[in-house]
FILO-754189 format. One line per 4 residues: number of its first residue (from 0); their letters; for each residue x, y negated, z negated of C-alpha. Coordinates in Angstrom, 1 decimal. Each point is the difference from the previous one (the first is absolute). Last residue first. Layout:
N
NUM> A> X/Y/Z  ...
//
This chain:
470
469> XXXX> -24.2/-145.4/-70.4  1.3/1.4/-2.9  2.9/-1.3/-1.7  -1.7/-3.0/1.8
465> XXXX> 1.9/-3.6/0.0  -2.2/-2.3/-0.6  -0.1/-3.7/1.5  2.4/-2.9/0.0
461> XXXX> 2.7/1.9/-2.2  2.4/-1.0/-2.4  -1.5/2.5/-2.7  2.8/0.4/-2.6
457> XXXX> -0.6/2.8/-2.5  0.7/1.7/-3.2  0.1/3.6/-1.3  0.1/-0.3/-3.9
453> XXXX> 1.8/3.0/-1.9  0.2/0.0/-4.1  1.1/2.6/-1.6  -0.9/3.1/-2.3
449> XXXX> 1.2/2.2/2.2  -3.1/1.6/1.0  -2.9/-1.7/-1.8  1.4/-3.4/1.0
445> XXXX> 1.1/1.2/3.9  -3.2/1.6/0.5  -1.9/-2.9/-1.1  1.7/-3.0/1.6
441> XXXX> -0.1/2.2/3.5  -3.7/0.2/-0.5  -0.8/-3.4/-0.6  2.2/-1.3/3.2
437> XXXX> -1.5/2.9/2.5  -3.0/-1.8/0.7  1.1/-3.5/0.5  2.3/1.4/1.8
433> XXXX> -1.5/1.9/2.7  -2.5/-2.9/0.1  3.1/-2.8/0.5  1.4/2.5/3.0
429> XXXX> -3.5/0.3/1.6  -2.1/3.3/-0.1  -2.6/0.1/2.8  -3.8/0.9/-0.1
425> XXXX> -1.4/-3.1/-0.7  -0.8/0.8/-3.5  1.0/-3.1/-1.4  2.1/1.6/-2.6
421> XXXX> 1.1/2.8/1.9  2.1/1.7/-2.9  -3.5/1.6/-1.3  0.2/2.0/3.3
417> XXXX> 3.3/1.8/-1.1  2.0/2.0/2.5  2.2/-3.0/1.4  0.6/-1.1/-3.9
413> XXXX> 1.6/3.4/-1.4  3.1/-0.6/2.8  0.2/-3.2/-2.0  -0.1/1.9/-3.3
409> XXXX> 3.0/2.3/1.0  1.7/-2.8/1.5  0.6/-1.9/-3.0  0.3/2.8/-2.3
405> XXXX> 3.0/1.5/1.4  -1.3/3.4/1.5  -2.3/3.1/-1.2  3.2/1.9/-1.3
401> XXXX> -1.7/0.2/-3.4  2.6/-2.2/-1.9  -1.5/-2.8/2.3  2.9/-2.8/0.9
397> XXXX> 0.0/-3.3/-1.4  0.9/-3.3/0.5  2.1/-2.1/-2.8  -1.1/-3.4/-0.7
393> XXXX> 2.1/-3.3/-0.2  -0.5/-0.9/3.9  -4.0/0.4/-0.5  -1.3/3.9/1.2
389> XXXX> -0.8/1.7/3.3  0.1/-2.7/2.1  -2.5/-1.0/2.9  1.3/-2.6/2.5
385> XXXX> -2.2/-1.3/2.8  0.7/-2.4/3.1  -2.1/-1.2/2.0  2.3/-3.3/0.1
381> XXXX> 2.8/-1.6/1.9  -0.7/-3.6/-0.2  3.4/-1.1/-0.9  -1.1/-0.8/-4.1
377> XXXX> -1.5/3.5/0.6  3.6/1.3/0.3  0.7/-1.7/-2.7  -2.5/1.5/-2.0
373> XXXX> 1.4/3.6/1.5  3.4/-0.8/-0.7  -0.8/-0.6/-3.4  -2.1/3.0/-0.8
369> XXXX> 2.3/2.7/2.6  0.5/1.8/-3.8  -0.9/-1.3/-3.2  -4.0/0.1/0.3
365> XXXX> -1.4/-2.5/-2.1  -0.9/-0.2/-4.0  3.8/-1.0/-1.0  2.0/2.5/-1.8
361> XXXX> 1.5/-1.2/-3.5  2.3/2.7/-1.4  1.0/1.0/3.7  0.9/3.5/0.3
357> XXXX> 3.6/1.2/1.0  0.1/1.4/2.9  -0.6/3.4/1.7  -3.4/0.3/0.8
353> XXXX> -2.1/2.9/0.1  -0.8/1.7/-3.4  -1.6/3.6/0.3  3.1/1.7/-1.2
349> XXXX> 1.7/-2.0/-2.1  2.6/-2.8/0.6  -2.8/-2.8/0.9  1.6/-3.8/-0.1
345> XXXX> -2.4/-2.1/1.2  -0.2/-1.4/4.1  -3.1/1.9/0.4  -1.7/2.4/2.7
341> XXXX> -2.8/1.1/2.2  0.3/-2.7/2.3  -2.9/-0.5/2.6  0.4/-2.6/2.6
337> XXXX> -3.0/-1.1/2.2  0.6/-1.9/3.1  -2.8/-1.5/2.3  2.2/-1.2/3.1
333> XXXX> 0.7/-2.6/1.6  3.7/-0.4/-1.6  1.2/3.6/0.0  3.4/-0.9/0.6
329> XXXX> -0.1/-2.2/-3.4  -0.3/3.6/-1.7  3.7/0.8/0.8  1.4/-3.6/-1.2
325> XXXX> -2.4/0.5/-3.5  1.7/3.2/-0.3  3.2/-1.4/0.3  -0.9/-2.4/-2.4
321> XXXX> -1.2/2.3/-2.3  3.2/2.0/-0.2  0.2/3.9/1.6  2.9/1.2/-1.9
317> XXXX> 3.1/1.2/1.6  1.6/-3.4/0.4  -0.5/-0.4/-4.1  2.6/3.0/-0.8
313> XXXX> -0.2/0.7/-4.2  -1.9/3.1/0.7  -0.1/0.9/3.7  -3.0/0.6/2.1
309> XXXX> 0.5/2.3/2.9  -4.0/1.3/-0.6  -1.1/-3.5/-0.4  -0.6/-2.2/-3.6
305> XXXX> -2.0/-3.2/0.4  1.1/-3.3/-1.3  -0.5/-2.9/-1.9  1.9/-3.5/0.3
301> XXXX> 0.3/-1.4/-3.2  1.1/-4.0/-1.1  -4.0/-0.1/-1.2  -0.3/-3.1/3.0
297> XXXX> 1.6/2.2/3.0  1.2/-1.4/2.5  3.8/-0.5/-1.1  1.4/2.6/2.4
293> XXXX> 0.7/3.0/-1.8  -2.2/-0.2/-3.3  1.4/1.9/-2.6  -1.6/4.3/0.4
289> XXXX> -2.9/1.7/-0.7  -1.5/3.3/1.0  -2.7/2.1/1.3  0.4/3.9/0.4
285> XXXX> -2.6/2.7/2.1  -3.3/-0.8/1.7  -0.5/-2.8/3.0  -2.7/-0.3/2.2
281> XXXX> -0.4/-2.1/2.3  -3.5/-0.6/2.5  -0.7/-1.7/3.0  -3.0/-1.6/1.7
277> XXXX> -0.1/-1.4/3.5  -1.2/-3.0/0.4  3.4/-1.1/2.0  2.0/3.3/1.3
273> XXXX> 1.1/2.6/-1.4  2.7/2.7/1.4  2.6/-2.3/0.4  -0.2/-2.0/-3.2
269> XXXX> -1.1/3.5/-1.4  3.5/1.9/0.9  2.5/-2.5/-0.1  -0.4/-1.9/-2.9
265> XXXX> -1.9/2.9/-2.3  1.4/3.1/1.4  3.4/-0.9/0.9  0.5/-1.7/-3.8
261> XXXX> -1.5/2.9/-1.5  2.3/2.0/2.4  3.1/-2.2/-0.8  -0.7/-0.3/-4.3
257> XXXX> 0.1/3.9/0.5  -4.0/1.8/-0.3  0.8/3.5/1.9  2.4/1.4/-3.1
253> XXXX> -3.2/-0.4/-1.9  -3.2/-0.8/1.8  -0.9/-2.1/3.0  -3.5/0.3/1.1
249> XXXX> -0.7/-2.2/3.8  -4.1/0.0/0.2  -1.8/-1.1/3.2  -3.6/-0.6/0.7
245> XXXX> -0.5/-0.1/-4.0  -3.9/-0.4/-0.6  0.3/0.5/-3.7  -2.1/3.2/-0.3
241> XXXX> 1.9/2.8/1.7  3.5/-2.4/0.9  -0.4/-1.9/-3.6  -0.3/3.2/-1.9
237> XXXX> 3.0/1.8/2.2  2.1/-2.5/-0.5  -0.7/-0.7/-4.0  0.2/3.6/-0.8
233> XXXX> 3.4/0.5/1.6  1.3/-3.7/-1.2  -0.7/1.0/-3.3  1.3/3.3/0.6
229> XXXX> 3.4/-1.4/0.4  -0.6/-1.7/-3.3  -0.7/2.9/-2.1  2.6/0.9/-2.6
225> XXXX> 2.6/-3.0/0.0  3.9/0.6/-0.1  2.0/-2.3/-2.0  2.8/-1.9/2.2
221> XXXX> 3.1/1.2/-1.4  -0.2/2.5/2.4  0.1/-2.5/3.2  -1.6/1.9/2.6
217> XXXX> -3.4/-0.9/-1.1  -3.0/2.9/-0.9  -3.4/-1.3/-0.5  -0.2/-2.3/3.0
213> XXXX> -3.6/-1.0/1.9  -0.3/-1.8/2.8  -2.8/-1.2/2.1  0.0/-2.2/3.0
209> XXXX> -3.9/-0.1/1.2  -2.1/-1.1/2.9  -3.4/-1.0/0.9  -1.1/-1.5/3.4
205> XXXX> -1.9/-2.7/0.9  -3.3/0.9/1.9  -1.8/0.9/3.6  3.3/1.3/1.3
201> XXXX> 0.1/0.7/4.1  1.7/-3.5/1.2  1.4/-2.0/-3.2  -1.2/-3.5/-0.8
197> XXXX> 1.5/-1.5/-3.0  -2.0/-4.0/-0.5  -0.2/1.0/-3.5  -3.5/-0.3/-0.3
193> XXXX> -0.9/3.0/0.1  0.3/2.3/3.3  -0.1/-1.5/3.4  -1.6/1.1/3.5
189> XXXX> 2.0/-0.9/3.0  -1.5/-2.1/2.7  1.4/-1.6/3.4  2.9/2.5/-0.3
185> XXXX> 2.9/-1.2/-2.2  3.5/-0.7/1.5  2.2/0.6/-3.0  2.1/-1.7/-2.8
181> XXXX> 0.0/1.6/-3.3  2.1/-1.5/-2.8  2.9/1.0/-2.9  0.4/-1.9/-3.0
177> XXXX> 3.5/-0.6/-1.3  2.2/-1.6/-3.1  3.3/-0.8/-0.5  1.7/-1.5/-3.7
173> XXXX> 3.2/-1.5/-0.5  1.6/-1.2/-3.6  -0.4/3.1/-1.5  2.0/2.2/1.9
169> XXXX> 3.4/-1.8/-1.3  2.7/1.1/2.3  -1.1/-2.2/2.9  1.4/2.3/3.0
165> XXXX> -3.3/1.4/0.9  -1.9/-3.6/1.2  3.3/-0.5/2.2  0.1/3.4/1.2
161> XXXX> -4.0/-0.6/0.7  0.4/-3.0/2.4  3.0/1.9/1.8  -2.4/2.8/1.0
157> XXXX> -2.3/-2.3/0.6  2.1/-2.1/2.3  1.5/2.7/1.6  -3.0/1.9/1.5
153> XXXX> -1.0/-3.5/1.4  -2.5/-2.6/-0.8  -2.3/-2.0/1.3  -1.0/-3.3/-2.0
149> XXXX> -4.0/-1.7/-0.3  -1.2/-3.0/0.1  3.9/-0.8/1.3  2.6/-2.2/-0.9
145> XXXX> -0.2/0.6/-3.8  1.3/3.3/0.3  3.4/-0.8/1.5  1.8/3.7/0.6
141> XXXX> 3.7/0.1/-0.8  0.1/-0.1/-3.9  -3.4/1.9/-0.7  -0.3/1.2/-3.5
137> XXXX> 0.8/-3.8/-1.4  -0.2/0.2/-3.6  -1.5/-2.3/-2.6  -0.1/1.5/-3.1
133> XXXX> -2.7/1.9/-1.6  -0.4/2.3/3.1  -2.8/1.1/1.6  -0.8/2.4/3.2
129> XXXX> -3.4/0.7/1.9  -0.9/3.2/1.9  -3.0/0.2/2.4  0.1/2.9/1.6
125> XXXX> -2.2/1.5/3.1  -1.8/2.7/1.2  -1.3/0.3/3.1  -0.8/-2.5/3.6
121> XXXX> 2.4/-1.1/2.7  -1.7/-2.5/0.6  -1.8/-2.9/-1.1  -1.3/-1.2/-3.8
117> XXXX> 0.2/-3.8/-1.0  2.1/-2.4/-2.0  -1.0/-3.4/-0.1  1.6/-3.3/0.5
113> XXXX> -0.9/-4.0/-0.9  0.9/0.0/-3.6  -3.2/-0.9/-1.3  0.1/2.5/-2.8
109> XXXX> 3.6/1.7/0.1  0.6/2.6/2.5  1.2/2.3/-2.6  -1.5/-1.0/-3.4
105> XXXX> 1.6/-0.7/-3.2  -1.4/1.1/-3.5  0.8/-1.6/-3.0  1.1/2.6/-2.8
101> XXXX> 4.0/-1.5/0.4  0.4/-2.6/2.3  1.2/0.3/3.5  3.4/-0.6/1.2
97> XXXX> -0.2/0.8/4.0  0.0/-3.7/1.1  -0.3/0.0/3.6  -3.9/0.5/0.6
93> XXXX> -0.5/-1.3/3.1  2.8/1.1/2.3  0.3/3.1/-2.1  1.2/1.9/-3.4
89> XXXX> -2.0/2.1/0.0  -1.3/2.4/3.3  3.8/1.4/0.3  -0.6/2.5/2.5
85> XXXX> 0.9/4.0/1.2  -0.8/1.9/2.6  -0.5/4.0/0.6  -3.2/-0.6/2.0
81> XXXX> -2.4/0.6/-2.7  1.1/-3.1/-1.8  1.9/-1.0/-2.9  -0.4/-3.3/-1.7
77> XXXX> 2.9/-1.2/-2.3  -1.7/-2.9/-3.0  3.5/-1.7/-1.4  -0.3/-1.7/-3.7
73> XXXX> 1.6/-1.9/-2.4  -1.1/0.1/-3.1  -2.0/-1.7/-3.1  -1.2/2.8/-2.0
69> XXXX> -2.7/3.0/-0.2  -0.4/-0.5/4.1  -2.6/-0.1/2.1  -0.4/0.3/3.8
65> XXXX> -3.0/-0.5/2.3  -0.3/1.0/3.7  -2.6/-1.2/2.4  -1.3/2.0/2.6
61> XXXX> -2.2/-0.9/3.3  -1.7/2.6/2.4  0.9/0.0/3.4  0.4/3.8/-0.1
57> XXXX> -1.5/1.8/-2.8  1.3/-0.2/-3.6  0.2/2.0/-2.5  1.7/-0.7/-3.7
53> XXXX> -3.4/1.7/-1.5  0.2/-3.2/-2.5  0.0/-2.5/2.7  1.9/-3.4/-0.5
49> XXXX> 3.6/2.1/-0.4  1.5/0.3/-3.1  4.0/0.0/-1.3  1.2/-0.1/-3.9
45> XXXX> 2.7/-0.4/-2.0  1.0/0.8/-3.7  2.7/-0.9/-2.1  3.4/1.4/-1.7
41> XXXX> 0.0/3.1/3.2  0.9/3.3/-0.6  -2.0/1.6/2.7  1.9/-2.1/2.6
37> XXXX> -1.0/1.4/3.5  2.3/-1.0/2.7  -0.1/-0.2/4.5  1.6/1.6/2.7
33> XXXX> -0.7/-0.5/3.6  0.0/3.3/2.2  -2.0/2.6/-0.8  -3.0/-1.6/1.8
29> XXXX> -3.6/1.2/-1.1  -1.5/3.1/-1.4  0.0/2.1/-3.0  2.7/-1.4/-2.2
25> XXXX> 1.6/2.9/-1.7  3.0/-1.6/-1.5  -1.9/-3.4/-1.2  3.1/-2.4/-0.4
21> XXXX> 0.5/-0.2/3.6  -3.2/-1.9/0.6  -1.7/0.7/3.1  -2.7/-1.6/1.5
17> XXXX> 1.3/-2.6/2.8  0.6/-3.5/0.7  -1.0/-3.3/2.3  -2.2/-2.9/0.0
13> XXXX> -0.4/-1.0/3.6  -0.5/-4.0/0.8  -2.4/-1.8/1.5  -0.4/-3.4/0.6
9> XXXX> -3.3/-1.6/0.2  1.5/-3.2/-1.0  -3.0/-0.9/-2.7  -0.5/3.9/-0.9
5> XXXX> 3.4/1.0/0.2  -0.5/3.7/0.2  1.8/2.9/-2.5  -0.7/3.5/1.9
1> XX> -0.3/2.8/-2.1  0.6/3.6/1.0
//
C-alpha cells in the first residue's frame, strides 16, 4: 500500500485500490471486484513508470510516478493496492489540471509539490493503471478529485469510470496503460540482482522465458498451407530451452496458436509470469500480411499483420495487427524483449512462400511489422526492445525444400552451435551476433536456391545485449 503524506501539514492520507483488472480473465491474484479496460486498438500510445526500474519497494520508501503520452490528453492515474482499494492519485489537490502535453512527461507528486507517496501496509502486488482521452471527459461525476492529494474510491465509481471510457465508439481516441509494483516489509538486508533494483528471495538471476508459435496449417482453406512452420517453433523451443537458457517455454502450434491463445500467452501469460530484468523471447512462424491503415497511425497508410490459426481471409478482427501487438508487448515494459518473425507481408501463393499480400514495389530498408510502434514506443521511454525480421516488407520468406525449416530459423538455430558466431568470443551468443552471422548465409541459400533475394533485418532498441545464448 501507498500512503500519500502532506509533507508541510503532515497530513496523511491513505491511497487506496486493488490488483485485479477484469479485462485479464485469468488474473492470478488480487481483488475480483473493481473492473477496469485494456484498449489494444488504440490511435496513440501511453505510457506509466515508476522511479525504480525493479518496481519494488520496501516500506517507508518513496515513489514517484511518471506518465507519457503520444498526444496531448487528458489523463486519470487509478492506484490499486494490496488491500482490495482503489484511488485516483491524478488529478489532485495539487496538480488539478489533468491535460498534459503530448511526449512531455508529467510527474505524480509534482517537483516541489509539498507531498510524497510512501510504502506501509498491507504489503503485495499492486497496479498502477492510467487512462487518456483526447477529449476532455469527466470519469468521475460524483467524486471531487481536486479536493484531496489523493481520492478514494468505491467499487462503483470505477466501474462507472470505465462504462464511460467503453462507451466512446471510436477506440482510437482513448488510450490506458499499467505498470504493476511490489510493496513489502523487507528484512534489514536483502541481496539484489543487476541493477534493476528486482529483488526476488531464492533466485540468484533474471529469468528467461519464451512464447513461440508456429502455424503451417490455418483453418481458413483459402489460406495457403505452409510446409514447416509448426516445426519452426518445435525446433526453436526446444533449441532455446537446451542451449538458450529458457526457464519457461509456452509452444503453440497449429490448431493451438488462435489470435486468443497467442494473445493469452503473450499479454497474459509472460506479463504475469516475468517480471522486470527478466528476459523474454517471441517467436512467430507462419503468414504476414497487409492491410489500409485502421486508425490513422500509421505513416505508409498500412497496418501489417500476423496470420493465427482462426485467421480469416478478407476478416481484419481475426488477424493479429501491429498495434495490437505493440499493446500486448507494452505489458512487458521492464523487460528485455526480443521478437523474432519468421515471415513477410509479400504476396507468396506457392509452396514455400509465406505471406499473403500483395508485395510492395518499393519496400523500405526497416522492419515492416511492430517498426513504428516500436520507435514510438521508444519516443515513451519503453526500450530493450529487439526485432529481427526475416526479410524487407517487399521480399518473400522462404521455406527449405529439404524439410530442414524456413530459412530464417533454420540458420539461427545453426548460430547457437557455431563458435565462429561468438564474435567476441566471450562465450555467449547475443541477438545482434546470431545475426550478424546468419545474414550472409540466409542471402546465399535463398539466391542459389530460388534464385531470389531474402535479407533478414533488424531493430536493436536495446540498452544492453540480449543473449540467444547466455
Amino acid at each position: 500500500m501507498l500512503r500519500a503524506t502532506l509533507i508541510l501539514t503532515l497530513a496523511v492520507a491513505f491511497v487506496s485500490g486493488g490488483t485485479h483488472f477484469a479485462a485479464l480473465a485469468d488474473a492470478p491474484r488480487g481483488s475480483q471486484k473493481y473492473e477496469s479496460v485494456v484498449n489494444e486498438e488504440s490511435g496513440f500510445m501511453l505510457r506509466v513508470d515508476v522511479d525504480k526500474p525493479g518496481r519494488v519497494y520496501d516500506e517507508g520508501e518513496a515513489m514517484t510516478v511518471s506518465i507519457t503520452a503520444e498526444r496531448d490528453c487528458y489523463v486519470y492515474l487509478l492506484y490499486y493496492d494490496a488491500g482490495d482499494n482503489a484511488s485516483c492519485l491524478f488529478p489532485n489537490k495539487i496538480q488539478k489540471d489533468n491535460h498534459i502535453k503530448g511526449k512531455t512527461p508529467v510527474r505524480i507528486p509534482a517537483e516541489g509539490s509539498g507531498f510524497e507517496i510512501r510504502t506501509a501496509a498491507p504489503f503485495g502486488e499492486e497496479s498502477l493503471h492510467v487512462v487518456a482521452t483526447l477529449e476532455p471527459t469527466d470519469l468521475f461525476t460524483d467524486r471531487p478529485l481536486t479536493k484531496n492529494t489523493v481520492t478514494r474510491l468505491s467499487v462503483k465509481d470505477v466501474s462507472k469510470a470505465m462504462e464511460i471510457v467503453e462507451s466512446k465508439g471510436d477506440r482510437g481516441v482513448w488510450a490506458e496503460a499499467r505498470v504493476k509494483i511490489t510493496t513489502r516489509k523487507a528484512p534489514p538486508e536483502r541481496p539484489r540482482v543487476g541493477d534493476t533494483g528486482q529483488v526476488r528471495d531464492g533466485e540468484s538471476k533474471p529469468r528467461r522465458l519464451g512464447v513461440l508459435v508456429g502455424i503451417s496449417d490455418y483453418k481458413d482453406e483459402s489460406i495457403p498451407k505452409l510446409a514447416v512452420s509448426h516445426q519452426d517453433a518445435e525446433r526453436m523451443a526446444r533449441s532455446l530451452a537446451q542451449k538458450g537458457g529458457l526457464d519457461h517455454v509456452t509452444l503453440l502450434t497449429n490448431e493451438k496458436a488462435t489470435k486468443e491463445a497467442i494473445r493469452r500467452a503473450i499479454f497474459e501469460g509472460l506479463a504475469n509470469e516475468s517480471k522486470p530484468g527478466d528476459t523474454v523471447f517471441i517467436y512467430f512462424s507462419g503468414h504476414g500480411g497487409r492491410t489500409p491503415d485502421t486508425n490513422g497511425d500509421e505513416t505508409d497508410k498500412l497496418d501489417e499483420f500476423l496470420v493465427p490459426y482462426d485467421g480469416k481471409m478478407g476478416d481484419i478482427e481475426s488477424m493479429i495487427l501491429d498495434d495490437t501487438f505493440a499493446r500486448w508487448v507494452q505489458e512487458l515494459d521492464g523487460r528485455k524483449v526480443c521478437v523474432v518473425l519468421d515471415n513477410c507481408y509479400s504476396g507468396g501463393a506457392s509452396k514455400g512462400m509465406k505471406g499473403i499480400a500483395r508485395p510492395v514495389v518499393d519496400g523500405p530498408e526497416k522492419v515492416d511489422f511492430f517498426d513504428g510502434e516500436l520507435m514510438r514506443a521508444k519516443d515513451l521511454g519503453q526500450a530493450d526492445i529487439m526485432v529481427l525480421a526475416a526479410s524487407k516488407p517487399d521480399q518473400l520468406a522462404w521455406e527449405m525444400p529439404t524439410g530442414e525449416g524456413s530459412v530464417l530459423t533454420y540458420y539461427l538455430i545453426k548460430s547457437l552451435d557455431e563458435p565462429k558466431a561468438d564474435t567476441n568470443g566471450d562465450g555467449r551468443l547475443s541477438m545482434a551476433e546470431a545475426f550478424q552471422f546468419s545474414k550472409e548465409s540466409i542471402e546465399a541459400y535463398v539466391r542459389e536456391t530460388f534464385s531470389a533475394e531474402q535479407n533478414p533485418l533488424i531493430v536493436d532498441n536495446a540498452h544492453d545485449s540480449i543473449y540467444l545464448r547466455p
